[in-house]
Structure formats: structure tokens, C-alpha cells
C-alpha positions, 0 to 999 in steps of 0.5 A, a space after each residue: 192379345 198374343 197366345 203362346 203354347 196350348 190354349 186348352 184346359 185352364 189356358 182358355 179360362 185364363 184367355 176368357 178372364 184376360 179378354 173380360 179384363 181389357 175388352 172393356 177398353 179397347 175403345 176405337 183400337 183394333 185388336 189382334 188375335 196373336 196366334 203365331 206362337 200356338 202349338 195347340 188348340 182344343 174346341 174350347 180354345 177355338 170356340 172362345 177365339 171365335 167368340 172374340 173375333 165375331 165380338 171385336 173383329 179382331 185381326 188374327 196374325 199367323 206365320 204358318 201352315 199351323 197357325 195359319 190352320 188356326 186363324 182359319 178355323 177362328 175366321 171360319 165361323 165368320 165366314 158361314 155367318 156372313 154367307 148365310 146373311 146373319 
């Protein structure tokens, strides 16, 4: 799934409805989360790519020290949960 530009606003609605759409279908695939052509990223657009890492375990692509601040903050919430045993 690559994202481009500002994952804000209606960009999150539209990232929830493609992810509905082709979650179902992913079957033994691996899924990556394509963030090396995002500027921006509100709470909304963090939270729901948080949510699909945590669901799919998806591998999140960055290429730089934006991106990868990004992938970061979408592996981060992982991260704390496997510390804390959930």
C-alpha cells in the first residue's frame, strides 16, 4: 500500500476504505506500508497505520529521516505492547 503526500483529513478515510477493501485478500501475502513518499501525517493518519501494522504485521518502507520518523511512529505502538507482554 503506498501513500503519497499528506495522510490527513479525507486522506485517512480514503486509506481506511482502501485497507477494508483489500485486507480481506491478502491472504498468506505480506503487506508493506509504502510511506516513502509521505510529507505529512496527522494522529488520525498515524493511529489508522498503526492499527494495520498491529492487524497485518505489515513492513513499513521509509528512505528517510522524515519517513523514517514516520515508520517510527507507526512501529512505536508495537514496540510498547510486545514490552509490556500484550
Amino acid at each position: 500500500m503506498r501513500l503519497e503526500g499528506k495522510v490527513v483529513g479525507p486522506w485517512v478515510e480514503e486509506c481506511h476504505r482502501t485497507w477494508d477493501a483489500i485486507r480481506g485478500d491478502l491472504g498468506a501475502k505480506k503487506l508493506r506500508l509504502d510511506v516513502r513518499g509521505v510529507m505529512f501525517m496527522d494522529e488520525r493518519g498515524t493511529s489508522l497505520l498503526r492499527q494495520i501494522h498491529r492487524m497485518s504485521g505489515a513492513e513499513v518502507l521509509a528512505n528517510s529521516p522524515l519517513t523514517n520518523y514516520f515508520a517510527e511512529l507507526i512501529r512505536r505502538e508495537i514496540k510498547q505492547n510486545e514490552s509490556e507482554g500484550a
